[in-house]
C-alpha positions as CSV (number, residue, x, y, z in Angstrom):
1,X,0.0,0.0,0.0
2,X,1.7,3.2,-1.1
3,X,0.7,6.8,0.6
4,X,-0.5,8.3,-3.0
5,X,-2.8,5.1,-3.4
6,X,-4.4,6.2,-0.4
7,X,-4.1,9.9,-1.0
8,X,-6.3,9.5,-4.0
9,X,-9.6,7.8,-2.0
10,X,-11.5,9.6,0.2
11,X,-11.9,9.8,3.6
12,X,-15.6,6.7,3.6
13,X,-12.7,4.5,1.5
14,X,-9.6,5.1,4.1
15,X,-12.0,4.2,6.8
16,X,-13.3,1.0,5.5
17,X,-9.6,0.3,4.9
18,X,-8.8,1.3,8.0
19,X,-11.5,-1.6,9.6
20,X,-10.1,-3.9,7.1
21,X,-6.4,-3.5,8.6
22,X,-7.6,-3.6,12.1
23,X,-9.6,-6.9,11.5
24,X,-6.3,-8.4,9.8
25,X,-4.2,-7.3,12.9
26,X,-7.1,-8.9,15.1
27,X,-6.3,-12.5,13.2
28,X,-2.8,-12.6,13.0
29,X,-2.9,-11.7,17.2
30,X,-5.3,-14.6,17.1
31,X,-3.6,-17.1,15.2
32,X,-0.4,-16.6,17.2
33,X,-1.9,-16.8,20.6
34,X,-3.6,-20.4,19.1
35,X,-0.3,-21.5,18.2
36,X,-0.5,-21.2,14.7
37,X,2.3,-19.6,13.6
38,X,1.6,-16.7,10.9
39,X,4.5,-14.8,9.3
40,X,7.0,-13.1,11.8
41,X,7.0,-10.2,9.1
42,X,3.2,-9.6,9.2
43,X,3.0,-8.2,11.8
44,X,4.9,-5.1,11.3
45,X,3.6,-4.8,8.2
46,X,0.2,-4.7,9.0
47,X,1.1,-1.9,11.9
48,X,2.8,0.3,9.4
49,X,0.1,0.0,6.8
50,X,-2.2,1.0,9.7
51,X,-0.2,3.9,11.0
52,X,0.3,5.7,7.2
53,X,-3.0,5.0,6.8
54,X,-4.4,6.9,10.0
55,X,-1.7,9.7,8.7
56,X,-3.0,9.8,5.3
57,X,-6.8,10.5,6.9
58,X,-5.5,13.3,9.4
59,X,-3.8,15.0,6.4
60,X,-7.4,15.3,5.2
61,X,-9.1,16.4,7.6
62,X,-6.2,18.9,8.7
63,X,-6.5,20.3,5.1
64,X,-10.4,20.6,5.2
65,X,-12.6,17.5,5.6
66,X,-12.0,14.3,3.2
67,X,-12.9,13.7,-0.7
C-alpha cells in the first residue's frame, strides 16, 4: 500500500480500509496466541500499513474535511 494510493480515496474509502487492517491485525494476534504460527514479518507490516493510513486521513481532515 503506497501513501498516493491512499491519497487518491476519500476519507468513507480510508475508513473501511482502516476496519479492514484492524480486522487483519485482530487474526494474526489470534492465530499466534492459538499457536498457529503466521508470518514473523506480518506483523509489522500490517502496523505500518495501519499507521500511514491513519496519517493519510488526518492530512485530510487537517487540510479541510475528506474527498
Amino acid at each position: 500500500m503506497d501513501a498516493k494510493e491512499l491519497r487518491s480515496k476519500s476519507a468513507a474509502e480510508l475508513a473501511d480500509e482502516l476496519v479492514k487492517l484492524r480486522k487483519e491485525q485482530f487474526a494474526l494476534r489470534m492465530q499466534r496466541a492459538t499457536g498457529q504460527s503466521p508470518k514473523p514479518d506480518q506483523f509489522g507490516k500490517v502496523r505500518r500499513n495501519i499507521a500511514r493510513l491513519k496519517t493519510v486521513l488526518r492530512q485530510q481532515q487537517a487540510a479541510g474535511g475528506g474527498k
